[in-house]
C-alpha positions as CSV (number, residue, x, y, z in Angstrom):
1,X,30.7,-195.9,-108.2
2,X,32.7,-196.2,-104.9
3,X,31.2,-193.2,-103.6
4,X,27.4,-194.4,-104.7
5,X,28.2,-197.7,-103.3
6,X,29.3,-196.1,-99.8
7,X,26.3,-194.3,-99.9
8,X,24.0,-197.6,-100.4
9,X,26.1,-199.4,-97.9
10,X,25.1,-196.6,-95.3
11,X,21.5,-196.5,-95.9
12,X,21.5,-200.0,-95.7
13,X,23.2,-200.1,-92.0
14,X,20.4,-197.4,-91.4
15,X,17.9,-199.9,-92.3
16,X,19.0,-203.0,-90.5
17,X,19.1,-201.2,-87.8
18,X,15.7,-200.2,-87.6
19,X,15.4,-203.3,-88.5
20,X,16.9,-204.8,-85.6
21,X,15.1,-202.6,-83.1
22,X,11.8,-204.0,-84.2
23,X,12.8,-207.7,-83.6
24,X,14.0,-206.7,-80.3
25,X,10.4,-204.9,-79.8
26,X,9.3,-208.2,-80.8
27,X,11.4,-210.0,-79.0
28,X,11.0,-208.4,-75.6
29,X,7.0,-208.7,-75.7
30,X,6.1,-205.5,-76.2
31,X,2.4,-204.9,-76.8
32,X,0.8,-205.0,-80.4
33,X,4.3,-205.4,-82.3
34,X,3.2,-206.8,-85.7
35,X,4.5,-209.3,-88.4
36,X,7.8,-207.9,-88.0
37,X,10.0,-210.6,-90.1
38,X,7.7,-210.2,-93.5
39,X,8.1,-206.6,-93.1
40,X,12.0,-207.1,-92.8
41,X,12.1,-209.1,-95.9
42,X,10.4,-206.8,-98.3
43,X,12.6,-204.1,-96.8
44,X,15.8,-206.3,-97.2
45,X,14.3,-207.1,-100.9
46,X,14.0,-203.3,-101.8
47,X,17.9,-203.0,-100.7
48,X,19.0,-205.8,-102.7
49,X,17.1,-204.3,-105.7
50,X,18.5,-200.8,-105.2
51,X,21.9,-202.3,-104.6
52,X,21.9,-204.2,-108.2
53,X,21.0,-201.5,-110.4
54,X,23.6,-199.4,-109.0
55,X,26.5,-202.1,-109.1
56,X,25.3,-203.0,-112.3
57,X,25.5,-200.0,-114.0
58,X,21.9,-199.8,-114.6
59,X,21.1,-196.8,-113.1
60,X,23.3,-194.5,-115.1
61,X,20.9,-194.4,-117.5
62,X,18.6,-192.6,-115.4
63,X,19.5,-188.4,-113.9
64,X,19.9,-189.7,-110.4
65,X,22.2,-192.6,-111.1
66,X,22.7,-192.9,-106.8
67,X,18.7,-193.4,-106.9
68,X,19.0,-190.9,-103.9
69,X,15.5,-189.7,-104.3
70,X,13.7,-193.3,-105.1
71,X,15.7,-194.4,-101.9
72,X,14.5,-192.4,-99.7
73,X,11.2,-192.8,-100.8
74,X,11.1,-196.3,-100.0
75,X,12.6,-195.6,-96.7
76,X,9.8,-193.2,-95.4
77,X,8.0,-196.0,-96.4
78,X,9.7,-198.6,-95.0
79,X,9.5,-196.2,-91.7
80,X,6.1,-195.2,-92.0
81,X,5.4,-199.1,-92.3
82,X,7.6,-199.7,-89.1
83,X,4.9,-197.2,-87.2
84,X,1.9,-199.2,-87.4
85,X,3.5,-202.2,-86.6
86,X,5.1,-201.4,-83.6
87,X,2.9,-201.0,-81.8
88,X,2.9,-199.4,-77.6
89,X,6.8,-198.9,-79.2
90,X,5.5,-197.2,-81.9
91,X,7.4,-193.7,-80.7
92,X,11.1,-194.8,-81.8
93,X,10.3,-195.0,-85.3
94,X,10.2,-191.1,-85.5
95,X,13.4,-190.5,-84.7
96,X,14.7,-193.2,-87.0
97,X,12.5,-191.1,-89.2
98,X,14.5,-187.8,-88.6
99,X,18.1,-189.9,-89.2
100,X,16.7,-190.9,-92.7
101,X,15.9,-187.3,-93.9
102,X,19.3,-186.1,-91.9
103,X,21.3,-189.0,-94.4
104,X,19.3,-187.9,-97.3
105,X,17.6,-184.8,-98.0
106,X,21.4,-183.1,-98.5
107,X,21.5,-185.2,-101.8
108,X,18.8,-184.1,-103.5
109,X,17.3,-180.8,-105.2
110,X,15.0,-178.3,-103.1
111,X,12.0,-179.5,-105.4
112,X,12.7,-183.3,-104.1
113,X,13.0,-181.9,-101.0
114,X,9.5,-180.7,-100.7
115,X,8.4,-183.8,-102.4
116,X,9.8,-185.7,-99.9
117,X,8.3,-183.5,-97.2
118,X,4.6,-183.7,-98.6
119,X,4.6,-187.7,-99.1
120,X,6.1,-188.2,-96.2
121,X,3.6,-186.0,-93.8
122,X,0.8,-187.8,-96.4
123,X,2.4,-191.4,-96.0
124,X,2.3,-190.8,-92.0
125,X,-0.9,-188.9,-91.7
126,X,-2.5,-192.5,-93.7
127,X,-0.5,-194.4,-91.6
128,X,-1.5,-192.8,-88.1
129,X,-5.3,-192.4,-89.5
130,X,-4.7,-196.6,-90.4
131,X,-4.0,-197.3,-87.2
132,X,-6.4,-195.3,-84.8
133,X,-9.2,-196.9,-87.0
134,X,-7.3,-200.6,-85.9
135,X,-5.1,-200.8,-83.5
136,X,-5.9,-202.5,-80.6
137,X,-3.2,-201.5,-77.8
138,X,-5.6,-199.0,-76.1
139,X,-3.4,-196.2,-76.7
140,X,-5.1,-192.9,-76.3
141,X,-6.6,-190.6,-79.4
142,X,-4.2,-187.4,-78.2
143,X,-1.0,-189.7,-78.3
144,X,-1.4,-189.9,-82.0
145,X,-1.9,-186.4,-82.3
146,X,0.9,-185.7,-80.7
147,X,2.8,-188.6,-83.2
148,X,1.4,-186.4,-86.1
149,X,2.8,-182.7,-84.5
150,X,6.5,-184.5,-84.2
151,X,6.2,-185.8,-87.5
152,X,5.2,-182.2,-88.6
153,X,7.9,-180.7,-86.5
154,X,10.0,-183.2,-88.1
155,X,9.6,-182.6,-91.9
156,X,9.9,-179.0,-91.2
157,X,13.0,-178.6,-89.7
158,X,14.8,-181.3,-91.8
159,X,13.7,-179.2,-94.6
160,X,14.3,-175.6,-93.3
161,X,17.5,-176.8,-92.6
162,X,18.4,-178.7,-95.7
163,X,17.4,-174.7,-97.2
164,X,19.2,-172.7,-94.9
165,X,22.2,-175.2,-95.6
166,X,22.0,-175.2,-99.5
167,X,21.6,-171.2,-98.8
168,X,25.5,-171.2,-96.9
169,X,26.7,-173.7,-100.0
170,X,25.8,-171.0,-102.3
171,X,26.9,-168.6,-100.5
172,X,30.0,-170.2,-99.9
173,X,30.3,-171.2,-103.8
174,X,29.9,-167.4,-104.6
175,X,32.6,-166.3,-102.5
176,X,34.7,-168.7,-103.7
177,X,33.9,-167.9,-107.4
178,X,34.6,-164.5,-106.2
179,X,37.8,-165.1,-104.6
180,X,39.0,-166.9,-108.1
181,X,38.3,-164.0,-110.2
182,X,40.1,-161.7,-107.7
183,X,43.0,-164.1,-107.6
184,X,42.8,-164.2,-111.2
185,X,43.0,-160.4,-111.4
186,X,46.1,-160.3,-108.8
187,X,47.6,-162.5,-111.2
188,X,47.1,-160.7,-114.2
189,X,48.2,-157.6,-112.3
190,X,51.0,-159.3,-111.2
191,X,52.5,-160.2,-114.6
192,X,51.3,-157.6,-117.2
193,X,51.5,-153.8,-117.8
194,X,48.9,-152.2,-116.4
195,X,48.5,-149.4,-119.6
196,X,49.2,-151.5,-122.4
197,X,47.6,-155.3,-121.2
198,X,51.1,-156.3,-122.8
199,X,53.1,-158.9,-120.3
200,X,55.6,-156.9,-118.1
201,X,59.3,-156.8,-117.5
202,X,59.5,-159.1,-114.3
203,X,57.1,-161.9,-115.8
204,X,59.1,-161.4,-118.9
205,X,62.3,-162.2,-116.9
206,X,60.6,-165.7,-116.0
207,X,59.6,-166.5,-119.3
208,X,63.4,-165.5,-120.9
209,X,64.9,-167.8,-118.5
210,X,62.4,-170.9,-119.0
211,X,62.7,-170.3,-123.1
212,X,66.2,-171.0,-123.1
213,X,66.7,-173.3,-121.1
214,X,64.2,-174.6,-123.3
215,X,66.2,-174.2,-126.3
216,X,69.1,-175.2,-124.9
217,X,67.3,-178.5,-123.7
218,X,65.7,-179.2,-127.0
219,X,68.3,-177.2,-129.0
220,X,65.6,-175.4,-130.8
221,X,66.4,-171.7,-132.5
222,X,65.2,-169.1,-130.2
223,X,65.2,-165.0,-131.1
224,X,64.8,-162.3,-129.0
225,X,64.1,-159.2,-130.2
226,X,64.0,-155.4,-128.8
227,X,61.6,-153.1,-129.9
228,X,61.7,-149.2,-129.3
229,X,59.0,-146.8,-130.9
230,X,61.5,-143.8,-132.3
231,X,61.3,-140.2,-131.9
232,X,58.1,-141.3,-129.0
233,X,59.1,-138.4,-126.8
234,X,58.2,-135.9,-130.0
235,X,54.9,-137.8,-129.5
236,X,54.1,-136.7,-125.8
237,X,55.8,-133.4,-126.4
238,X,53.7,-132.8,-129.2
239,X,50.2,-134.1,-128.2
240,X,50.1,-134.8,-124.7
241,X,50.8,-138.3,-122.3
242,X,47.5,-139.1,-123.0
243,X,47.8,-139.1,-126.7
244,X,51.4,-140.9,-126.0
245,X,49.4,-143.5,-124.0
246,X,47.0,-144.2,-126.5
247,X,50.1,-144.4,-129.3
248,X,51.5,-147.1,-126.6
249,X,48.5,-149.0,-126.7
250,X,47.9,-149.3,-130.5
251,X,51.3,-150.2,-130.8
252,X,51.1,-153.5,-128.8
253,X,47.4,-154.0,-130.5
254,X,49.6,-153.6,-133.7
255,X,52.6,-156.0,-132.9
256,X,50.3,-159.0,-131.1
257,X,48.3,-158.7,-134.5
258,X,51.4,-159.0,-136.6
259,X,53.7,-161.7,-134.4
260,X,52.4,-165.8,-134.1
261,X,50.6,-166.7,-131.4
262,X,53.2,-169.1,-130.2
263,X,55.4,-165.3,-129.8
264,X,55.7,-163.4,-126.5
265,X,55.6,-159.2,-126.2
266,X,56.4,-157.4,-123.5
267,X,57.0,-153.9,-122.4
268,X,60.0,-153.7,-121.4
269,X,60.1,-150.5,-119.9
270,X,58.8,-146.8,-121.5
271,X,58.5,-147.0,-125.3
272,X,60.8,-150.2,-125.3
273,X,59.6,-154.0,-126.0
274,X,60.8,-157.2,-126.2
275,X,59.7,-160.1,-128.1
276,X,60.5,-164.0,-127.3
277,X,60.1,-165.6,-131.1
278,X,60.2,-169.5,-129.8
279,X,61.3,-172.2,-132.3
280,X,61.8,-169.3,-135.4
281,X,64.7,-169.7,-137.6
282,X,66.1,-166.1,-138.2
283,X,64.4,-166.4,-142.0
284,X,61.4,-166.6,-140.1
285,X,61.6,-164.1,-137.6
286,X,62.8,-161.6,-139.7
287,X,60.2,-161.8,-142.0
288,X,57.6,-161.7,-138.8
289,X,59.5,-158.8,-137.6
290,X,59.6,-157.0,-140.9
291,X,55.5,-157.6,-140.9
292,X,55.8,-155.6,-137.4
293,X,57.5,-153.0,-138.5
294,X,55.7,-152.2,-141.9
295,X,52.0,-152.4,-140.1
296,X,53.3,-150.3,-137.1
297,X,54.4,-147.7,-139.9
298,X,50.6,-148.3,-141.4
299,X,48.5,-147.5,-138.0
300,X,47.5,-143.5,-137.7
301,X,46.3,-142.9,-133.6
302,X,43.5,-139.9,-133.8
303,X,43.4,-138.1,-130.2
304,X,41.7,-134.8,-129.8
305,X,41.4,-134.1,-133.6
306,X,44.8,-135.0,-134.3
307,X,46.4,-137.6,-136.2
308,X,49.7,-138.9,-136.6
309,X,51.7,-141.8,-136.9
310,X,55.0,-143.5,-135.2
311,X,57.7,-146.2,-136.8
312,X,59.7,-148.6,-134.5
313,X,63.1,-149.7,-134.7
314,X,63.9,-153.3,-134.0
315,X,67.1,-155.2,-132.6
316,X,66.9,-158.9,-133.2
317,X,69.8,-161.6,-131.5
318,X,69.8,-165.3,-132.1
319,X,70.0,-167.4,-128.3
320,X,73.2,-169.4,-128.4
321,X,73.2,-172.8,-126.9
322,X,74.4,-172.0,-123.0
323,X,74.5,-168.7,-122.9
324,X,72.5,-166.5,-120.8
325,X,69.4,-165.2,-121.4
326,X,71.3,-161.2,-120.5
327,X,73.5,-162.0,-122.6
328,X,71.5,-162.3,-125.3
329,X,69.1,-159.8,-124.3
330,X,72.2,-157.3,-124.6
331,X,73.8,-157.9,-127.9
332,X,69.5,-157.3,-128.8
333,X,69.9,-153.7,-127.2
334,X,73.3,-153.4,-129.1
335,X,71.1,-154.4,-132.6
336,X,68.9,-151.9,-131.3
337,X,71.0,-149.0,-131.0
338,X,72.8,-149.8,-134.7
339,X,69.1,-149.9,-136.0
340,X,68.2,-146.1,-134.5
341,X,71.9,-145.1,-135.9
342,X,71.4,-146.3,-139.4
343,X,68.5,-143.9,-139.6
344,X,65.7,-145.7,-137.5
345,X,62.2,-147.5,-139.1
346,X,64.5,-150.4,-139.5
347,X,65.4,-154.1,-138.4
348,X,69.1,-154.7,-137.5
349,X,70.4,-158.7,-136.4
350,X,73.7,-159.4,-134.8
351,X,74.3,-163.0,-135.1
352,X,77.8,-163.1,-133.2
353,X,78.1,-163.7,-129.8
């Protein structure tokens, strides 16, 4: 509303000033000025009338609640009025004509644009026709010929350049939708693993240190939980990096499947991840984590002909109230290596600090 009403409030300085020129036309005698004050009135009458059903509220029930385009065709016509009634001063209503379509062709669509363009060069062209046929200040036939070329001249380049500017805000809207998916892109680059989409070790780091102080904050149950893919070097040995890649991405398409949404992955480096299991009992995260491990087991990655299948091992710690987040992240390596030492394909938990 404040921004419609500012808009209003500077049409409506636009129009008492053309307003006030006229009276001083008047005023200062020159020849053939018309009934300047009843034209002033019904202008003054149409801004009153705009101004309520804005401030009202009326207009919002219309697609142009500013009333941009149903204001600026009552100006042109308030302007093209103001033209046959000034008469020998009749040339300083053009350029108040040019102000008008400067203050408001950059509010309205391209179609409105041109519609303004045509009824204004149709309003003017009655309007200069209207007063050849009777006006009575002598002026020659050629000077309103040469009224009719600046109005041309006028329309056009308000137009061309209200195009050519809506061209550069496009433009400019494009690049910056471009610039937001590239930032976008950095930023996904910047915080996940590039092969597996899975978040990566130094975003991880961030998270780890705002979910405990979380928990510690809220003193809500936080795991953490390593994650390493046994016996993955048989894998590249036997069938390749590539296939090893491919095993590397089903296995994260495998665990975010299995975890809750409200979980974090991350690859923590090679074939080892970590998981961030927010507000999870250890009831609960085991059981989520023994849902990893048996559809890991489940999943068979075909490359080049062959098939085969991996297990994972799983190391699972419980954060403790002002501890570090290493700290815990360590006695999850230690659960870790007692997992792959009791035979692998297993969850282990240490619960002591």
């Amino acid at each position: 509303m404040r921004i419609r009403t500012s808009q209003f409030v500077l049409a409506a300085l636009l129009m008492l000033a053309s307003i006030s020129v006229l009276f001083f036309m008047k005023v200062t005698g020159i020849e053939g000025v018309g009934n300047v004050r009843d034209w002033a009135i019904i202008c003054i009458t149409g801004l009153i009338i705009v101004f309520g059903l804005i401030r009202s509220g009326y207009s919002l029930r219309w697609s142009d609640p500013s009333m941009a385009f149903v204001q600026m065709l009552s100006a042109i016509a308030c302007n093209a009025a103001a033209f046959a009634l000034a008469g020998n001063g009749r040339g300083v209503t053009l350029p108040l004509l040019a102000v008008i379509l400067m203050f408001g062709m950059f509010g309205l669509s391209m179609r409105q644009v041109i519609s303004v363009a045509i009824y204004a060069l149709v309003l003017f062209g009655v309007t200069i026709l209207f007063v050849v046929k009777y006006a009575s200040t002598g002026e020659p036939l050629a000077l309103y010929g040469a009224y009719f070329l600046m109005v041309v001249v006028v329309l056009s380049s308000s137009t061309f350049l209200t195009w050519r500017l809506r061209q550069m805000r496009e433009h400019m809207r494009s690049q910056k939708n471009q610039l937001s998916v590239a930032l976008e892109k950095i930023q996904l680059t910047a915080n996940h693993d590039e092969l597996t989409g899975a978040i990566n070790r130094r975003h991880m780091l961030e998270l780890l240190s705002r979910e405990t102080q979380r928990s510690s904050r809220s003193e809500s149950p936080l795991l953490i939980a390593m994650l390493d893919i046994d016996y993955f070097k048989r894998v590249n040995d036997t069938y390749g990096h590539q296939a090893g890649d491919l095993a590397l991405q089903k296995f994260v398409q495998t665990v975010q499947a299995s975890i809750r949404t409200s979980d974090i992955l991350a690859r923590w480096g090679g074939e080892e991840f970590l998981i961030i299991m927010p507000d999870a009992e250890l009831d609960i995260g085991m059981s989520g984590l023994e849902r990893v491990r048996v559809q890991v087991a489940e999943q068979v990655v075909t490359f080049a002909g062959s098939s085969f299948s991996f297990t994972v091992s799983i190391g699972v710690a419980q954060y403790h109230k002002g501890e570090s987040f290493e700290k815990t992240v360590i006695r999850a390596d230690q659960a870790l290596y007692a997992a792959k030492a009791q035979g692998r394909n297993q969850i282990v938990c240490v619960k002591d600090a």
